[in-house]
MMTF fields as JSON, N, C-alpha, C and O atoms, coordinates in Angstrom:
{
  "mmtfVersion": "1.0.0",
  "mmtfProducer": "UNKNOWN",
  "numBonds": 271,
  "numAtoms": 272,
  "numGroups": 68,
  "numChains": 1,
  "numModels": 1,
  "chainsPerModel": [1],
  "groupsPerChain": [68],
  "chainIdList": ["A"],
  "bondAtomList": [4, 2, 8, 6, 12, 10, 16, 14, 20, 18, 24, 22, 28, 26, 32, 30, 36, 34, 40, 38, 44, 42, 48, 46, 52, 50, 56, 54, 60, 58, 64, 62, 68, 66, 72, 70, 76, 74, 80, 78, 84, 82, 88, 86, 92, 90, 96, 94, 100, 98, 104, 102, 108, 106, 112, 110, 116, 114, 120, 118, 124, 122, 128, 126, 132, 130, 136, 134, 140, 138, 144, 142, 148, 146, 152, 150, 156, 154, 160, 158, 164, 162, 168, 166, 172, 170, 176, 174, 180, 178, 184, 182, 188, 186, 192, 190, 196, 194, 200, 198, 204, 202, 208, 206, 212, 210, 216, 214, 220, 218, 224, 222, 228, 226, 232, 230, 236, 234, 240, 238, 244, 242, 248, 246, 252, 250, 256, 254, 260, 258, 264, 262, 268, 266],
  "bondOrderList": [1, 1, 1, 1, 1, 1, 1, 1, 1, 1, 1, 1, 1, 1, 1, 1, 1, 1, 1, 1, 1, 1, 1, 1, 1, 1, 1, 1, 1, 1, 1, 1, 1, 1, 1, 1, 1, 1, 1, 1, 1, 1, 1, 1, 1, 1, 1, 1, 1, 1, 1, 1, 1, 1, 1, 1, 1, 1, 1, 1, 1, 1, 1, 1, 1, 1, 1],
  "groupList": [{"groupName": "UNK", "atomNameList": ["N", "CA", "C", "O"], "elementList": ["N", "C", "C", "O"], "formalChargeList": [0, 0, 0, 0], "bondAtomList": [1, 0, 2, 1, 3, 2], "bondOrderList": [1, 1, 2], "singleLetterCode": "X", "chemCompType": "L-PEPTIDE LINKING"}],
  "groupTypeList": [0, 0, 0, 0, 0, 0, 0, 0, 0, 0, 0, 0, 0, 0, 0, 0, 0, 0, 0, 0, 0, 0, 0, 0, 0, 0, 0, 0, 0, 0, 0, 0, 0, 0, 0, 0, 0, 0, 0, 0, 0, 0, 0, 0, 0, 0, 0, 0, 0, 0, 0, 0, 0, 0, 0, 0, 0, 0, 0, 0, 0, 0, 0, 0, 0, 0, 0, 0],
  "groupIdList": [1, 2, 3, 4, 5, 6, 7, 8, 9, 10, 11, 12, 13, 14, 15, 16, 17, 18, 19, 20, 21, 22, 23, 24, 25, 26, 27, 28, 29, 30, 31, 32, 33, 34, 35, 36, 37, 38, 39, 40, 41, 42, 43, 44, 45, 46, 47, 48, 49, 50, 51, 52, 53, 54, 55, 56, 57, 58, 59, 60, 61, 62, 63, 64, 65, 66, 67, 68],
  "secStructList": [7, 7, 7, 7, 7, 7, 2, 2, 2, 2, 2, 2, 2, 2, 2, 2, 2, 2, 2, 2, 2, 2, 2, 2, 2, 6, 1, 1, 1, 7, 6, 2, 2, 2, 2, 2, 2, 2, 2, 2, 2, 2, 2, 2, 2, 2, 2, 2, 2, 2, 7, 7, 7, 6, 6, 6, 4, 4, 4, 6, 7, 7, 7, 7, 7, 7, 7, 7],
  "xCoordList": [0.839, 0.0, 0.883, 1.587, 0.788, 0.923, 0.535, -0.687, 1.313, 0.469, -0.47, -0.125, -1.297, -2.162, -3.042, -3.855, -2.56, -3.341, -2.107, -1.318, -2.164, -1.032, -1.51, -2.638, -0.576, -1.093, -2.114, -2.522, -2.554, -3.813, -5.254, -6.33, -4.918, -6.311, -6.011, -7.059, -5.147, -4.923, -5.674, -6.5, -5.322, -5.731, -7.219, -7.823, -7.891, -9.138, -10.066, -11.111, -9.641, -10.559, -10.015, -10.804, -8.933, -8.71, -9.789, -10.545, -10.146, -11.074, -12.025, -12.628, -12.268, -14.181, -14.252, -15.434, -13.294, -13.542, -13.632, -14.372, -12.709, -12.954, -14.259, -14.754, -14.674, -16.283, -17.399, -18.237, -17.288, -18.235, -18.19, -19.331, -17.011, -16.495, -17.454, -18.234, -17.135, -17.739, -19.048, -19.683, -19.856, -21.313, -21.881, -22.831, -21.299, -22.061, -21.597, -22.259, -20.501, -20.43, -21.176, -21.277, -21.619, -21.917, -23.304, -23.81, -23.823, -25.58, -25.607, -25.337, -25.814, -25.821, -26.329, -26.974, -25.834, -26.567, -26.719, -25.927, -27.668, -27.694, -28.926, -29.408, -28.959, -30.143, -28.798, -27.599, -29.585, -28.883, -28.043, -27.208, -28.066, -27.708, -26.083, -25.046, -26.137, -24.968, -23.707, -22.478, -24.654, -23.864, -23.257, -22.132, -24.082, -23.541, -22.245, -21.27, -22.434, -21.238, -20.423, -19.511, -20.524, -19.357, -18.313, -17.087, -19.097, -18.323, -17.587, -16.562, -18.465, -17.58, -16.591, -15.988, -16.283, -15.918, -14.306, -13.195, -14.617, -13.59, -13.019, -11.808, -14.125, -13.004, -12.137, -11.146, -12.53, -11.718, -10.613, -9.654, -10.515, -9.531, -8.681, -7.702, -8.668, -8.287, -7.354, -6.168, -7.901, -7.286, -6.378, -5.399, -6.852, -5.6, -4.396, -3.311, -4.586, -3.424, -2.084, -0.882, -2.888, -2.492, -1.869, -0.732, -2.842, -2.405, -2.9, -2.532, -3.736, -4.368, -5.609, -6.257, -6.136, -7.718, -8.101, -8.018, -8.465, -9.216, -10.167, -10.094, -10.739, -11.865, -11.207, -11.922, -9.809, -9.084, -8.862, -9.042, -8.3, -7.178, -8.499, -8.1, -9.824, -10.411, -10.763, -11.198, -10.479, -10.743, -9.51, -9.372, -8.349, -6.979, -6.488, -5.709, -6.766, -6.664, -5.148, -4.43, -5.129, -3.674, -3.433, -3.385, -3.286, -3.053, -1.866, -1.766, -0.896, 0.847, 1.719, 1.753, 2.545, 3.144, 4.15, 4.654, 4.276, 5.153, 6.538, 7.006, 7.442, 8.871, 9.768, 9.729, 10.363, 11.181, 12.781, 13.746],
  "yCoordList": [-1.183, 0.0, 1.245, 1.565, 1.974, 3.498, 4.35, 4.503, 5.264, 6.112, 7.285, 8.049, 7.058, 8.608, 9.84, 10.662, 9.583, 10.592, 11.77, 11.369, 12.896, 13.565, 14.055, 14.089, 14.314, 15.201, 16.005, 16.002, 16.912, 17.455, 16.628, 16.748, 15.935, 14.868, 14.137, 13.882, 13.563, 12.418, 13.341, 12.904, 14.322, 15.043, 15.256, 15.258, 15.501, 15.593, 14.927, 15.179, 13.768, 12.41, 11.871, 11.174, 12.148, 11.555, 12.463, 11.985, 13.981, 15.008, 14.236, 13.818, 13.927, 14.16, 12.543, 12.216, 11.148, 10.44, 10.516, 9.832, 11.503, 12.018, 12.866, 13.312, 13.006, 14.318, 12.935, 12.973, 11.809, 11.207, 10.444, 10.228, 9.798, 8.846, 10.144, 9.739, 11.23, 11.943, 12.065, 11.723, 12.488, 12.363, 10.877, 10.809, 9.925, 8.997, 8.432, 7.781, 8.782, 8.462, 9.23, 8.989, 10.34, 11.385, 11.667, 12.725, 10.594, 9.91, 11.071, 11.919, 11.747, 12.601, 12.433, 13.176, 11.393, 10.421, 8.687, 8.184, 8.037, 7.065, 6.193, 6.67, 5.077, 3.826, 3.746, 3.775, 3.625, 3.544, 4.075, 3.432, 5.719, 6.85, 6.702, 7.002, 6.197, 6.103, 5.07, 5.127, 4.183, 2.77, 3.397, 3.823, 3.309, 3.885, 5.108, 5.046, 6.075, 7.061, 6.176, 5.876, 5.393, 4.719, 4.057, 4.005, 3.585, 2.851, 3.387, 3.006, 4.467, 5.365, 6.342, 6.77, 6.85, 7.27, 6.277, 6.801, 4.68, 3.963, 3.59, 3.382, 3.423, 3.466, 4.815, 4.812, 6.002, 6.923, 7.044, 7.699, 6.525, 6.425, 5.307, 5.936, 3.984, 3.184, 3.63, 3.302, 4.418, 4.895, 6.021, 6.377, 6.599, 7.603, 7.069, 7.562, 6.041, 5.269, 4.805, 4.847, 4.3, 3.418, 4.726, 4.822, 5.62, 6.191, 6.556, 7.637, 5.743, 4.874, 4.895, 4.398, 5.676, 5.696, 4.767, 5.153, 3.656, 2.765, 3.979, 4.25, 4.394, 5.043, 6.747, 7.564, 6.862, 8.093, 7.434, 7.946, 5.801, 4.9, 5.622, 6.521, 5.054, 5.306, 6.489, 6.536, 7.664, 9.427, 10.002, 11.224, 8.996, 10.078, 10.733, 11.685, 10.423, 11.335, 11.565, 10.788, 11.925, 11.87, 13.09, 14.226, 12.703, 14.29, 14.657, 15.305, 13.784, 13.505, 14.665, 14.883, 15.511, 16.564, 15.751, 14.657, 16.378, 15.528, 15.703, 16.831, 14.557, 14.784, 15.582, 15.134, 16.532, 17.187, 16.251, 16.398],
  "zCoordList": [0.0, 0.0, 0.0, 0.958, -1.233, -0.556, -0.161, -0.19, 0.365, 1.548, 0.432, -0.469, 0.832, 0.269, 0.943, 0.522, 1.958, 2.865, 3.704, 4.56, 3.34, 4.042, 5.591, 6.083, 5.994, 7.699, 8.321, 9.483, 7.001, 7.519, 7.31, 7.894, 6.469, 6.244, 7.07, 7.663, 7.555, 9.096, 10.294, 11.096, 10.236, 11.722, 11.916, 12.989, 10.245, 10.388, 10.555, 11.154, 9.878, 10.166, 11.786, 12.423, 12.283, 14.305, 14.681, 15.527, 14.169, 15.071, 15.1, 16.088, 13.546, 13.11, 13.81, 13.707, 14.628, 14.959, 16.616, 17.322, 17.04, 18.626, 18.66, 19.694, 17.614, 17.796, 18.015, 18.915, 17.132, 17.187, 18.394, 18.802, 19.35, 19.89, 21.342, 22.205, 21.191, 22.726, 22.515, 23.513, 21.429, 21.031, 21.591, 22.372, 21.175, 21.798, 23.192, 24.0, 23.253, 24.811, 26.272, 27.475, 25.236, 26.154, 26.416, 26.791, 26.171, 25.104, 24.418, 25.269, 23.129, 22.882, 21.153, 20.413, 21.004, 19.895, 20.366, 21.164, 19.837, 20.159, 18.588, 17.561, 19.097, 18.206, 17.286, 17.564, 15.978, 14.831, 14.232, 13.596, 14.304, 13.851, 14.623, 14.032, 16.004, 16.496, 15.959, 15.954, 15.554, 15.33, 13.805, 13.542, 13.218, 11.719, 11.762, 11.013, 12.668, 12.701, 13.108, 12.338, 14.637, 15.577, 14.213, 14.311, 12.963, 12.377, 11.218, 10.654, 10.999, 10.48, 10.668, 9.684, 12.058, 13.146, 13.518, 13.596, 13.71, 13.235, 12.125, 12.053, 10.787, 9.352, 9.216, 8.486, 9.944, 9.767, 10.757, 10.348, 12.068, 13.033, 11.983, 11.581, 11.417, 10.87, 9.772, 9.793, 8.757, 7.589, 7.95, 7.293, 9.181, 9.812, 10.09, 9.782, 10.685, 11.21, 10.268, 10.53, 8.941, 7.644, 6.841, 6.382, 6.805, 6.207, 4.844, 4.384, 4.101, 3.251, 3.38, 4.301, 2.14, 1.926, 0.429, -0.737, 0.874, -0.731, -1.499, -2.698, -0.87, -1.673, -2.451, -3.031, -2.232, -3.159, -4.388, -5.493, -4.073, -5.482, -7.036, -7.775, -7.197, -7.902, -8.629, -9.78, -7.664, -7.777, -8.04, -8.098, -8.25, -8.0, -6.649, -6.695, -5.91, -4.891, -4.009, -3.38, -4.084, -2.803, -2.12, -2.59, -0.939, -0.295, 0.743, 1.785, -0.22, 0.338, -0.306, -1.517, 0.828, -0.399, -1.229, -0.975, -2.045, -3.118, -2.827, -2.977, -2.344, -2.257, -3.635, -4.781, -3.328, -4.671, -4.344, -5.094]
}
């Protein structure tokens, strides 16, 4: 795998997964609506980690600065 996700897209998807992770811990969402973020909430903690988003390969995407 290469990496395709640069630093500021890592940081945003750890937020937007600490925003959801306190919403529901905090009952603040809950039923279904919760489960569906929780897991999206973790594919995005996941791909932060890796580094690596499947769903850019198809769009071009990359958001790595380019080594000169």
């Amino acid at each position: 795998m290469k990496k395709n996700m640069g630093s500021t897209d890592k940081f945003i998807r750890i937020l937007v997964a600490a925003a959801i992770a306190f919403l529901y811990f905090s009952n603040m969402i809950s039923g279904t609506v919760a489960l569906v973020l929780l897991v999206l909430g973790g594919i995005f903690l996941l791909t932060s980690l890796v580094s690596f988003c499947p769903l850019y390969l198809p769009f071009g995407i990359n958001t790595c600065r380019k080594k000169n």
